[in-house]
N, C-alpha and C positions, 0 to 999 in steps of 0.2 A: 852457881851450883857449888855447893858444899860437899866433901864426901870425911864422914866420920867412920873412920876403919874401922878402930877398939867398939864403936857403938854400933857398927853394922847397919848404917843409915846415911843414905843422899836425899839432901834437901836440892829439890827440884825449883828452880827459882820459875815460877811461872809471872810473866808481866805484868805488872800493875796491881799486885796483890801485898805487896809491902816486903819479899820477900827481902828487898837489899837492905831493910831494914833490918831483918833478921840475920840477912849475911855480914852484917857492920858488928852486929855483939858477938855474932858466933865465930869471926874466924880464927881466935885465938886458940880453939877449941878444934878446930879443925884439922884431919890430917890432907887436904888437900884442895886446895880452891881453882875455880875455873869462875873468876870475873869480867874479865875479856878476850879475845870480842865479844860483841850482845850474843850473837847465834850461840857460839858452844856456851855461855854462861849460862842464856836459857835454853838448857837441855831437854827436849823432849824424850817423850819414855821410851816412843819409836827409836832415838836416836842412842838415846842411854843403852837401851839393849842390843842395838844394830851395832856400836863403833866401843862403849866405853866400859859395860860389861862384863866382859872378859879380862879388861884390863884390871879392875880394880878387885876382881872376885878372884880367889886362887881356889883349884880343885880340893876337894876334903871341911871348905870350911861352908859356914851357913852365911848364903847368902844375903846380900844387903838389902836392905828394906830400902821404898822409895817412901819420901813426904813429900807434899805440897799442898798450897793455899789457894783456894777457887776462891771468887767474889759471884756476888750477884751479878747477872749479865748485862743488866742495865745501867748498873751501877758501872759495870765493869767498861763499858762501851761510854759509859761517859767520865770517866777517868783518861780513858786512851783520846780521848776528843780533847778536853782540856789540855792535857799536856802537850797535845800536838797544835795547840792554841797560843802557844809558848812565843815569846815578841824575837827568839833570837832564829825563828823557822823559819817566822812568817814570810810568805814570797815564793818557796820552795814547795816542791811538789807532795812535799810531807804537813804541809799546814793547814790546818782546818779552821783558821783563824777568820776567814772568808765563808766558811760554809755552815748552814743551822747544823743541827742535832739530828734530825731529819735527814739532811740529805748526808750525814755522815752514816748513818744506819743504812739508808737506801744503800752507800755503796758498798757499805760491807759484806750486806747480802748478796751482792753480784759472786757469780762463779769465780771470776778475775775483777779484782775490787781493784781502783788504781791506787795510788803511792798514799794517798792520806789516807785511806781508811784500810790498808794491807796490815792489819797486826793480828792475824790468827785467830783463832779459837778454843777458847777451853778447854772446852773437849776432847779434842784433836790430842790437845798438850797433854792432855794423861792417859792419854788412851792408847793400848796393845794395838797390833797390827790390823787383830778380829773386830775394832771394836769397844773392848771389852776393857772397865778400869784397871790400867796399872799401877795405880799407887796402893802400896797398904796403908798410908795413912794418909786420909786428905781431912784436910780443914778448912774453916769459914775464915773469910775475911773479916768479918764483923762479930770474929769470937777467934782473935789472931792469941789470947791470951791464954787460951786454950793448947794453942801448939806450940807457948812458948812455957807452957806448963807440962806437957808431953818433951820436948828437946830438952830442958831442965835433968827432966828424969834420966833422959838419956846419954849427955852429956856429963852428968855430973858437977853442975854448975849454975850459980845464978846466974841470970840471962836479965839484963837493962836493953831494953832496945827504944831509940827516939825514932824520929820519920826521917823518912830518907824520898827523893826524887818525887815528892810533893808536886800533883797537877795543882796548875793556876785556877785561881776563883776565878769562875765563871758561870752566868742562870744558864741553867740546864733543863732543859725539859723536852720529854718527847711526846708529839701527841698520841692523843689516841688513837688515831688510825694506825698508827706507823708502830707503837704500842704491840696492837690486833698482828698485824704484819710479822715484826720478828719472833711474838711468839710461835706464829703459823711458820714461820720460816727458817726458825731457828732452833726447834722443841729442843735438839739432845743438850743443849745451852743452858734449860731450864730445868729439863731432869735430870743432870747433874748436880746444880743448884739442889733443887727440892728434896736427892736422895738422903743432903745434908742435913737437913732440917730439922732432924731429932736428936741431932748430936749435940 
């Protein structure tokens, strides 16, 4: 998580969206960074407003605007599968190096998913208490040149960003049933997604 005072903007590092790539150009820019540990780096909006807030907003001034980067969920869900396919996990209760694409979906859909397939949701991550989007500015993953055309503006500065914590090549595919499944079981995933889609 990024917070740019003079710009009036926290870059929300949501996982598996490229954001560390965006936090590698941007932190000279920064007036304060929150990289470690994983939990407080990826700050949710619930959390931003519940603990962090107040800290960084003082009374009289216009408060700070949120960013952050969504992916497609399929996409998304199979990023978090590859990296957890990683040869230095494997073994550990976080590896999916043993399980299809399928049965990593299957358990993320569960209420209580165990340790390999626990990496949150979307939604959740930019989402107010009600519900309701809290970011003012969200963007695509697969139009990241977009928000780093918007942070330009903002910042005041050219912006190079390379890749950063690259999931491992591996065939990926989910069937179709399983497909059918977390749409049925995952919708707010997709209308999130979808709200994007004109931007």
């Amino acid at each position: 998580m990024l917070v740019f005072w003079k710009a009036r903007l926290v870059l929300l590092a949501v996982p598996k969206t490229g954001t560390t790539a965006l936090e590698q150009a941007l932190l000279p820019y920064a007036d304060t960074a929150i990289l470690n540990p994983p939990q407080q780096k990826h700050c949710t909006v619930r959390r931003y407003r519940g603990q962090l807030q107040k800290f960084f907003e003082q009374r009289g001034q216009r408060k700070l605007e949120l960013m952050a980067v969504v992916r497609e969920p399929v996409d998304w869900l199979s990023s978090w599968y590859r990296y957890r396919a990683r040869d230095e996990i494997r073994g550990t209760a976080n590896s999916t190096a043993e399980v299809s694409f399928d049965t990593f979906v299957d358990a993320w859909l569960n209420d209580i998913p165990p340790e390999f397939a626990k990496v949150g949701r979307q939604s959740r991550f930019v989402s107010e208490d009600n519900g309701s989007i809290g970011v003012d500015h969200l963007f695509r993953h697969d139009q990241l040149d977009h928000a780093v055309t918007f942070l330009e503006g903002r910042v005041k500065a050219r912006i190079e960003i390379g890749r950063s914590n690259v999931s491992p090549v591996r065939d990926v595919e989910l069937s179709a049933h399983m497909d059918v499944r977390l749409r049925a079981e995952a919708p707010e995933e997709f209308a999130l997604w979808d709200s994007l889609r004109d931007r």
